[in-house]
C-alpha positions in Angstrom: 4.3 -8.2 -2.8 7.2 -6.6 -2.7 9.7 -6.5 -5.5 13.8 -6.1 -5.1 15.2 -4.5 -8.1 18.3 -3.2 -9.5 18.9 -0.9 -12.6 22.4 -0.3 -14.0 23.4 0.9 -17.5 24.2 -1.3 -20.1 24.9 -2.0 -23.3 23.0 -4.9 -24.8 24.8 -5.9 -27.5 27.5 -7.2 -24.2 24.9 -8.1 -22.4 23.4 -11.0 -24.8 26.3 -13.3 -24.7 26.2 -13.6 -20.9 22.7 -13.8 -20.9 23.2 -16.9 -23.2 26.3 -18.1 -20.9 24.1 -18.1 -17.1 21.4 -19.8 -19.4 18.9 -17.3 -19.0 15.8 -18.4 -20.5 13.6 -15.3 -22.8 10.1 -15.2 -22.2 9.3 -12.7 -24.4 9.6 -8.8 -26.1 7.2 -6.0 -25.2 6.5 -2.7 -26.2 5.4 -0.7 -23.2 3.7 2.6 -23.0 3.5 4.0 -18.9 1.4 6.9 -17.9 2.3 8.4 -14.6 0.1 10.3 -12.8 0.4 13.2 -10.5 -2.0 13.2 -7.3 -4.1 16.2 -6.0 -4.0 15.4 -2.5 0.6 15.0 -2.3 3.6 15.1 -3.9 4.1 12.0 -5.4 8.5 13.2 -6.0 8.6 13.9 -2.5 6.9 11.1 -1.0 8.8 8.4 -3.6 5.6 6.8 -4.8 4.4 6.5 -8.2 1.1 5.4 -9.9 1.0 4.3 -13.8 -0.8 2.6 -16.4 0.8 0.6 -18.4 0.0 -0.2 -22.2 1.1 -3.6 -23.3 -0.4 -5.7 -26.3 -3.8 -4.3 -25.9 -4.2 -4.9 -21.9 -3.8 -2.1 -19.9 -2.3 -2.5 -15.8 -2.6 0.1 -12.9 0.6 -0.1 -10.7 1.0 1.9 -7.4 4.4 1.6 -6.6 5.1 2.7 -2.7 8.2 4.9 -1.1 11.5 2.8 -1.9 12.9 0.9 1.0 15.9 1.0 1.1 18.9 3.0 0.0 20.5 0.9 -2.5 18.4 -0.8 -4.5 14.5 0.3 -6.0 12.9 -2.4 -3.6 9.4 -1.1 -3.1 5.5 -2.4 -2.2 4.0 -2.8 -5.4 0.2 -3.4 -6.3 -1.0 -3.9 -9.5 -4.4 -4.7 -11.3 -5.7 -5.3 -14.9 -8.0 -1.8 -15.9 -9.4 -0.2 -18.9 -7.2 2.0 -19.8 -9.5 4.9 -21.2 -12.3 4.4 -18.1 -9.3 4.3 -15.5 -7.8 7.7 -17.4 -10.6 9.4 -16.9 -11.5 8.3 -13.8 -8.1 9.7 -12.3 -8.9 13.0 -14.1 -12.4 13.1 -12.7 -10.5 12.8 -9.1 -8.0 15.3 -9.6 -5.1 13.1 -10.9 -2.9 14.9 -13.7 -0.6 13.2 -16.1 3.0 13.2 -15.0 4.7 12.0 -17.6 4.9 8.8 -20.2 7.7 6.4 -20.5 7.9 4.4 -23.6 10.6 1.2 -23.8 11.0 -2.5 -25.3 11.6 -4.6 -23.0 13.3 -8.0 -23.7 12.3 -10.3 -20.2 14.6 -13.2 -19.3 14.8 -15.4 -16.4 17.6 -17.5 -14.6 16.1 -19.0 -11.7 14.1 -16.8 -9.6 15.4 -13.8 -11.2 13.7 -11.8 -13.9 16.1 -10.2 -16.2 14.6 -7.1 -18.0 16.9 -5.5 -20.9 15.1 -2.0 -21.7 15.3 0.3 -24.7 13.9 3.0 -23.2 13.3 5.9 -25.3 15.2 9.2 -25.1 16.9 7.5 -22.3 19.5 4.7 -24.1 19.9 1.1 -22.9 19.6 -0.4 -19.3 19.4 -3.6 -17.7 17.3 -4.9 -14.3 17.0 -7.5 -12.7 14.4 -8.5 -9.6 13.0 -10.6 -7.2 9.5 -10.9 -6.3 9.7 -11.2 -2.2 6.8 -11.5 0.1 7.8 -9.7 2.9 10.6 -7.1 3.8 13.1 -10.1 6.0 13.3 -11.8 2.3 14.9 -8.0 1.2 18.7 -8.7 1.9 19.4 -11.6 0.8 17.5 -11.4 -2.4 19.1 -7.8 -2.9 22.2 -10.1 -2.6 21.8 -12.3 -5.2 20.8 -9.7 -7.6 23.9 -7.8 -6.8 25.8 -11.3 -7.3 24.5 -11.6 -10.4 25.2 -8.6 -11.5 29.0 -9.5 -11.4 28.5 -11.4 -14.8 27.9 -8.4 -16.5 31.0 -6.0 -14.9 28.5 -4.2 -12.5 28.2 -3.6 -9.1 26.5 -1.7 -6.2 28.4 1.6 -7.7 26.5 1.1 -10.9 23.0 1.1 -9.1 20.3 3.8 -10.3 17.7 4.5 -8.4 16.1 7.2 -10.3 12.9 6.6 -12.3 12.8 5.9 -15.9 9.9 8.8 -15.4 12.2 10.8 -13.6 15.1 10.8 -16.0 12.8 11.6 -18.7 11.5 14.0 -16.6 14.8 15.5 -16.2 15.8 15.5 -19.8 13.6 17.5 -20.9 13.8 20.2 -18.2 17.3 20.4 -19.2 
C-alpha cells in the first residue's frame, strides 16, 4: 500500500467550518502515543524510513514507513500490523533497536470521499492538518497527490504550505534547540 499524504499548518478552530461545508463525515477522536525506533544496522534520518509503534485505545500497531517518494508530498510504502506492544518493545531492544523518540497527538479523523482528513494536536508541536489517499501502486501517486492538493484549496493552502518533515523529526528538533 502506498499512502499519498499532505501535512500543512492549521488552525482548527478555521478548519471545522469547512470541514462541515465539503461535508466531511468524522469517524472518530484518538489519543495516539508513537514510539520510534532507531536501527542498529542504518541510519534510519538518512535513509528517510521510520519504524513505530503506535498506542491507541489499548491496541498497539507496528508501522514501517519506507524512503518518501517524491518531493512534494510524504507519499511513502507503508506496512503495518497489530503487535503487543511490551513483547514487540523488547523484542526490538533484544535486536539492537533503540528508542528514537515518542510523538504524542489527538487526532480528530474525517472523511470526504476517498480522502481521510486527520486534524492533529500534536504535542509540543501546535495544530496541523493532513489529508491522504490510500493508493495501491505508485501510477495512482499523481493524480491522487492532486486531489489532495485540490482539496486543500478549501482551507487557504497550497503546495507552498507542504511539510514534509516528521512529527518525530520536529520534535526531535525542538528539543535540540
Amino acid at each position: 500500500m502506498i499512502e499519498i499524504e499532505v501535512k500543512v499548518r492549521a488552525d482548527h478552530s478555521k478548519a471545522f467550518p469547512i470541514l462541515k461545508k465539503i461535508g466531511a463525515v468524522k469517524l472518530g477522536v484518538e489519543d495516539q502515543s508513537d514510539i520510534y525506533f532507531a536501527a542498529p544496522h542504518r541510519d534510519f534520518a538518512k535513509t528517510d524510513e521510520a519504524l513505530r509503534i503506535r498506542s491507541l485505545d489499548g491496541q498497539a500497531v507496528l508501522t514501517y514507513k519506507g524512503p518518501k517518494l517524491d518531493g512534494i508530498s510524504k507519499t511513502r510504502e507503508e506496512f503495518e500490523t497489530p503487535v503487543d506492544e511490551t513483547a514487540t518493545i523488547q523484542i526490538l531492544h533484544s535486536l539492537g533497536f533503540s528508542e528514537a523518540g515518542v510523538v504524542r497527538k489527538k487526532r480528530e479523523v474525517f472523511r470526504t470521499g476517498e480522502i481521510t482528513v486527520c486534524l492533529d494536536a500534536v504535542e509540543g508541536l501546535g495544530e496541523f492538518l493532513e489529508v491522504e489517499i490510500v493508493a495501491e501502486n505508485e501510477n495512482e501517486l499523481e493524480t491522487s497527490r492532486a486531489k489532495l492538493f485540490e482539496l486543500l484549496k478549501e482551507f487557504g493552502a497550497g503546495e507552498k504550505d507542504s511539510i514534509r518533515t516528521s512529527y518525530l523529526e520536529m520534535v526531535m528538533e525542538k528539543n535540540n534547540r
